[in-house]
C-alpha positions in Angstrom: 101.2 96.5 82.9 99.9 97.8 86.4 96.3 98.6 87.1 97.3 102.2 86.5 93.8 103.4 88.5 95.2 101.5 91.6 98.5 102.8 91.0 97.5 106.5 90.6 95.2 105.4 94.5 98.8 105.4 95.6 100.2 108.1 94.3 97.2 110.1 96.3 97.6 107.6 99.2 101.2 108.7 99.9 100.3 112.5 99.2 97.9 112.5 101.9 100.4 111.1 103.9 102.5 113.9 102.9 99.6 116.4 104.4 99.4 114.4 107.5 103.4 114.7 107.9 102.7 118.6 107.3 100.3 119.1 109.9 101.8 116.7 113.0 105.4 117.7 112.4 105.3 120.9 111.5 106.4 123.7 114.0 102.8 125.1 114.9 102.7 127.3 117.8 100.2 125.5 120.7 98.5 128.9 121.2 98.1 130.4 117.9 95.0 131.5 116.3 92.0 129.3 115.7 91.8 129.6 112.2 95.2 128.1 111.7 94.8 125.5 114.4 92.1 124.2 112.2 93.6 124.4 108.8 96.7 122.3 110.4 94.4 120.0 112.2 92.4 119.8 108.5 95.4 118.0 106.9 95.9 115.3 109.1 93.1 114.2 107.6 94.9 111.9 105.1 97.5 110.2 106.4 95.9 107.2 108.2 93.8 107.0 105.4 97.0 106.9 103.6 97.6 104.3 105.2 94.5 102.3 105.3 94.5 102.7 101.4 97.8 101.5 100.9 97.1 98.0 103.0 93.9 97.6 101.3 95.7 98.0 98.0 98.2 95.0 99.2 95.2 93.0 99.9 93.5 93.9 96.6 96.2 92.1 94.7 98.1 89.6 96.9 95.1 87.5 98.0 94.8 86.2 94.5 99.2 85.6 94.2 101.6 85.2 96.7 104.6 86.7 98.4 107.5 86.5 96.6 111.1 86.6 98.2 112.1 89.4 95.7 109.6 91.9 97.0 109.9 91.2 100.6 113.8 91.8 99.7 113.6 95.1 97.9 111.2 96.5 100.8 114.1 94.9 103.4 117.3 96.5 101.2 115.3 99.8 100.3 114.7 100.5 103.9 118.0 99.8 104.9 119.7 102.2 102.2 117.5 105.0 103.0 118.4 104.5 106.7 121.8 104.4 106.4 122.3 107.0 103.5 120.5 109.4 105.4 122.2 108.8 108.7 125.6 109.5 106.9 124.5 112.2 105.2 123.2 114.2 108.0 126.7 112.9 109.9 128.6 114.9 107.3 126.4 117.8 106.4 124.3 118.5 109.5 125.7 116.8 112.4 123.8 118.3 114.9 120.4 116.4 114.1 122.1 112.8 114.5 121.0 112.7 118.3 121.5 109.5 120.2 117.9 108.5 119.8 117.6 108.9 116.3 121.2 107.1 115.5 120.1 104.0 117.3 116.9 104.0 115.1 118.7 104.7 112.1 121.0 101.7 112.4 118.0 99.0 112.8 115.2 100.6 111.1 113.4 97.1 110.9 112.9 96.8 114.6 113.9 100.0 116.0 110.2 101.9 115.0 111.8 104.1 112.6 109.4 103.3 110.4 106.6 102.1 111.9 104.3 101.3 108.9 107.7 99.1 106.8 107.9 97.2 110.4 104.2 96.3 110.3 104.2 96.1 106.6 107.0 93.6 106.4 105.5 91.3 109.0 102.3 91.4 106.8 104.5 90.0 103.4 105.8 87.5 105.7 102.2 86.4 107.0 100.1 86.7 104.1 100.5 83.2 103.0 98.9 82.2 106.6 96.1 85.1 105.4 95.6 83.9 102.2 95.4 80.5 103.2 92.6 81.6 105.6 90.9 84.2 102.9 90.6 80.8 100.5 89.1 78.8 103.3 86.5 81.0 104.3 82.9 80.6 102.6 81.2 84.4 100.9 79.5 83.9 104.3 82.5 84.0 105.9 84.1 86.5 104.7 81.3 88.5 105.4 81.0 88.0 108.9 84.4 88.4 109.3 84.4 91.5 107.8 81.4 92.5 110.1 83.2 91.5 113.5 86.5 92.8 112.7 84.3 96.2 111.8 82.3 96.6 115.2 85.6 95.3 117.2 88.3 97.2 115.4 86.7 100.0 114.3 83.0 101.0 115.6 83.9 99.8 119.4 86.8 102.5 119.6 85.1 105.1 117.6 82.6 105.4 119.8 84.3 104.3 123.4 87.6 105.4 123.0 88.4 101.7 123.9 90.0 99.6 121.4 90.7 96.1 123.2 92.4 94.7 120.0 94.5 97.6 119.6 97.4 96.7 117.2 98.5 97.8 114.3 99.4 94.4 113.1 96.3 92.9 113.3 94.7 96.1 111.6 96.8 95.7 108.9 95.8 92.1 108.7 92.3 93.0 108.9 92.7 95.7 105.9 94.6 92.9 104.1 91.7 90.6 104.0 89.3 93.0 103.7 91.2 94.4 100.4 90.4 91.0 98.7 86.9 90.8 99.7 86.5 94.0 98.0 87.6 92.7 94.7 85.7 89.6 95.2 82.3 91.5 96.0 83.1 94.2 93.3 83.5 91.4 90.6 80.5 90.1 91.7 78.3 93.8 91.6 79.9 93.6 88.2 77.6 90.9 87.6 75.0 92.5 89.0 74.7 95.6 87.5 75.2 93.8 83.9 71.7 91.7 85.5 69.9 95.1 86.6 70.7 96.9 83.2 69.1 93.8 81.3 66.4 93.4 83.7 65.9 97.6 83.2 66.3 96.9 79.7 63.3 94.1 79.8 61.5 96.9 82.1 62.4 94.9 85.7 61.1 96.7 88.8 63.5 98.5 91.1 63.0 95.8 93.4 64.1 93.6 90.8 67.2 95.6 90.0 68.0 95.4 93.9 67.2 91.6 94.4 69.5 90.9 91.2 72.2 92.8 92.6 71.6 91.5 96.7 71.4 87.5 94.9 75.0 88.4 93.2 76.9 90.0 95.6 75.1 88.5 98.6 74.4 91.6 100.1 70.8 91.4 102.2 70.0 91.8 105.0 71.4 93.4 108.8 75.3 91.9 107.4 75.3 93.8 104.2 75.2 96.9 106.6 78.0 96.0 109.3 80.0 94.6 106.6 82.4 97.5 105.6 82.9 96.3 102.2 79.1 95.7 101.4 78.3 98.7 102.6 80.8 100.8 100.9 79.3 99.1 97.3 75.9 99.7 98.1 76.6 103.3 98.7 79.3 104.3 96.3 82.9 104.4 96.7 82.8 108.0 95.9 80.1 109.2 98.1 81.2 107.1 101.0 84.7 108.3 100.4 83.2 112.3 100.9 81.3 111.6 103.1 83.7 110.2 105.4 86.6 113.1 104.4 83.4 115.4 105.7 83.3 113.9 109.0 86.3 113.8 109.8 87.1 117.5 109.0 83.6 118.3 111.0 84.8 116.5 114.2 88.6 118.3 113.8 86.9 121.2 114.0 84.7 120.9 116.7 87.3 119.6 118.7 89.4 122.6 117.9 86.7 125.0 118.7 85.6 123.5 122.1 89.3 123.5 123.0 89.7 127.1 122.5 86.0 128.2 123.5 85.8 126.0 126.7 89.0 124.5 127.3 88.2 121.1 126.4 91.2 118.8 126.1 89.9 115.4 126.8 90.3 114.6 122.9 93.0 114.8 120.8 92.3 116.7 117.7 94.2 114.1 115.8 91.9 111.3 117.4 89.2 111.3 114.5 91.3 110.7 111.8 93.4 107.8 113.6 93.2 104.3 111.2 90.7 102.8 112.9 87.8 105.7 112.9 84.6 104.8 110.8 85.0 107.7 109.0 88.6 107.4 108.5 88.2 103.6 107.5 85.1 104.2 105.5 86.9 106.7 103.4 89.9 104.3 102.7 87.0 101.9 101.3 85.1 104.0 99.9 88.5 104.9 97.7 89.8 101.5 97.3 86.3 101.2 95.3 85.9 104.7 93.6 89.5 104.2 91.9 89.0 100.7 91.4 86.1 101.6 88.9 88.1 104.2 87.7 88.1 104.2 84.3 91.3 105.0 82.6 93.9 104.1 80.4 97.6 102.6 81.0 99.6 105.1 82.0 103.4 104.2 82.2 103.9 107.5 83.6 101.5 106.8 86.2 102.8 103.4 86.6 106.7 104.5 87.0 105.6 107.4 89.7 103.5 104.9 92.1 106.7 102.9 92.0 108.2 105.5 93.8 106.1 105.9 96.7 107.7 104.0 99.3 110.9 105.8 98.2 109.0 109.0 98.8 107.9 107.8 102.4 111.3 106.6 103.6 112.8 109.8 102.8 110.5 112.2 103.9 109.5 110.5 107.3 113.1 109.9 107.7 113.5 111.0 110.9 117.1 113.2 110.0 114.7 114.5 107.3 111.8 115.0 109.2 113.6 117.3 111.4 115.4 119.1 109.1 112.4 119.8 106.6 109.3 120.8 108.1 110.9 123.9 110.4 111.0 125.8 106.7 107.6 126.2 107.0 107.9 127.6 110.4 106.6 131.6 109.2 103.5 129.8 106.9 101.1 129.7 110.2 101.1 133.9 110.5 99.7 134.0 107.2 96.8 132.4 108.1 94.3 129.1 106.8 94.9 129.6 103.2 98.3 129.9 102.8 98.6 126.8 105.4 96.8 124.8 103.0 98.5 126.6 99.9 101.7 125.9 101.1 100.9 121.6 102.1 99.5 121.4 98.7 102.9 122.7 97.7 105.2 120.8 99.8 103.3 117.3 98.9 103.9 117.8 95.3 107.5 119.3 95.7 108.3 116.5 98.3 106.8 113.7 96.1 108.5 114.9 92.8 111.8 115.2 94.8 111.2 112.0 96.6 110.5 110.1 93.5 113.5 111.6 91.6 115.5 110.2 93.9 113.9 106.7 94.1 114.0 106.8 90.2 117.8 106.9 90.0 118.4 104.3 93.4 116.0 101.7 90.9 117.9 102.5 88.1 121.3 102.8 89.3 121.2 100.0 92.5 118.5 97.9 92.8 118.0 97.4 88.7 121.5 95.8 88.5 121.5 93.8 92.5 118.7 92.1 91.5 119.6 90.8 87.7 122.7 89.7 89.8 121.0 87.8 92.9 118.5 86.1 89.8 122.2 85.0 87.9 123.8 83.6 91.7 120.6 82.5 93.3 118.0 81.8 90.7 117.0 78.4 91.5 117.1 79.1 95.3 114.4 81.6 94.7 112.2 80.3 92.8 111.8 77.2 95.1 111.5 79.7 97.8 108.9 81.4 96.2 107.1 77.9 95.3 107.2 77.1 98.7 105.1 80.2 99.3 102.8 79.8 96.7 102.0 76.1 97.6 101.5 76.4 101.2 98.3 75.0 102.8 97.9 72.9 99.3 
């Protein structure tokens, strides 16, 4: 059975997204009141750290396996069905919103940018042999450094310049990726570590002992252990680091907000602290990725079956036919001011999830249960060489 702590990180992963779909799509006036502005701008809060969580998660797992043909199918053949149901749908029952634009999207959502996180996200199955094959080469050194560099390039250069000269989100996905496995490497390792500490506490070890058991295990000393996301976010705690990054973030949306409305400042995008890439955006997704990961809790097949669903919930709410159609209901929320804003996202994230997930639940069942026990009976063999070949590359 699934890690159900992990799974339940995706369940909140795609909610957040949820939020952030609330606040950038909805139909918010651009000269309403304050308050509001900054209850909206609040909730966008989670949806690149959606994101970040979700490629982390990916990276968690699939740099100790392997990309099998099956899974890069189902993302391929679950994209295309929600695409193409929706499109007819909205043909027949709301014609109006199936503009040029969006038709031409809808017909090649792999390449079109209908969905820009399935495009990036399928190039990353289809390279992750090539990253794993690096993530195996590299020495705990390695990794390390590379986790540093990638940190003050990707993320701390940009943050604090505006500037990103690797700006892509392929490579940040490949980045996360990578990073994702370090994590787990470094967190079974601090395992270790804190089993050494509690015996050398037990034996009445020094703090400094306790630290130098834990630094000789994980390999976390020194100026690295600080630019090095990972090693930072487990010296810290992934729950504290996770606040404290949420914190920021909502600090600096609000002060952009206010000196936008106080002094006209419009140089920055209230959206521009919570894009992927900010440290407190990406210090958060760590800092989650770690406080779940240590989450103690049982198997939950409920859990497990709902988290199965998220993708589902993603391509039908961010459909574009959908997108359009949904988030104008919530038009009359912003009168009512910050807390029924916030009352109402909280609302439509669970609603839209649930519905989302519903749906998903009977396209498993119903379509992609029964295509797949029939492409194992036709093409059996095939596969399994194919996913061999995948698994055996670079050895």
């Amino acid at each position: 059975m699934r890690d159900s702590n992990i799974e339940l990180l995706r369940i909140v992963s795609m909610m957040l997204i949820i939020l952030f779909h609330f606040s950038v799509h909805g139909p918010w006036p651009a000269d309403g009141v304050l308050a509001a502005d900054v209850a909206v701008g609040a909730l966008a809060f989670g949806g690149k750290l959606g994101v970040n969580c979700f490629v982390l998660i990916t990276g968690y797992f699939m740099t100790r396996s392997s990309v099998r043909v099956a899974s890069v199918a189902r993302v391929v053949l679950e994209t295309w069905f929600y695409s193409w149901g929706l499109l007819i749908l909205f043909a027949v029952a709301q014609p109006e919103l199936v503009t040029q634009a969006r038709l031409e999207k809808a017909v090649l959502p792999l390449v079109s940018g209908e969905y820009w996180f399935i495009t990036n996200f399928v190039a990353l199955m289809v390279v992750s042999p090539f990253l794993n094959l690096l993530f195996d080469r590299l020495s705990r050194r390695g990794k390390s450094r590379l986790a540093a560099i990638g940190f003050v390039t990707i993320s701390v250069l940009p943050t604090l310049t505006t500037f990103n000269p690797l700006g892509s989100d392929l490579l940040w996905f490949f980045y996360l990726y990578l990073l994702g496995g370090w994590i787990r490497e470094l967190m079974e390792g601090a395992e270790g570590a804190d089993a050494l500490a509690s015996a050398l506490a037990r034996d009445g070890g020094a703090a400094a002992d306790r630290d130098a058991a834990w630094a000789k295990t994980t390999g976390a000393s020194g100026a690295l252990a600080w630019l090095d996301p990972a090693r930072l976010t487990l010296r810290v705690g992934g729950g504290p680091m996770a606040v404290a990054g949420v914190l920021v973030s909502w600090a600096a949306i609000a002060a952009i907000c206010c000196a936008e409305a106080w002094f006209g400042f419009d140089r920055v995008n209230a959206q521009y602290p919570v894009w992927q890439y900010m440290i407190p955006t990406f210090l958060a997704s760590t800092g989650m990725l770690v406080a779940f990961a240590r989450l103690a809790m049982a198997p939950s097949r409920t859990v497990n079956n709902l988290a199965k669903c998220a993708l589902g919930v993603y391509l039908i709410h961010d459909n574009p036919f959908v997108r359009a159609w949904l988030w104008p209901h919530f038009a009359a929320v912003y009168a009512l001011g910050p807390a029924a804003i916030i009352g109402a996202s909280l609302l439509a994230a669970v609603g839209v999830y649930a519905f989302g997930a519903a749906v998903d639940s009977l396209r498993i069942a119903l379509l992609e249960k029964p295509l797949f026990r029939w492409l194992n009976s036709r093409f059996g063999d095939q596969i399994a060489r194919a996913d061999h070949w995948f698994a055996t590359m670079g050895k």
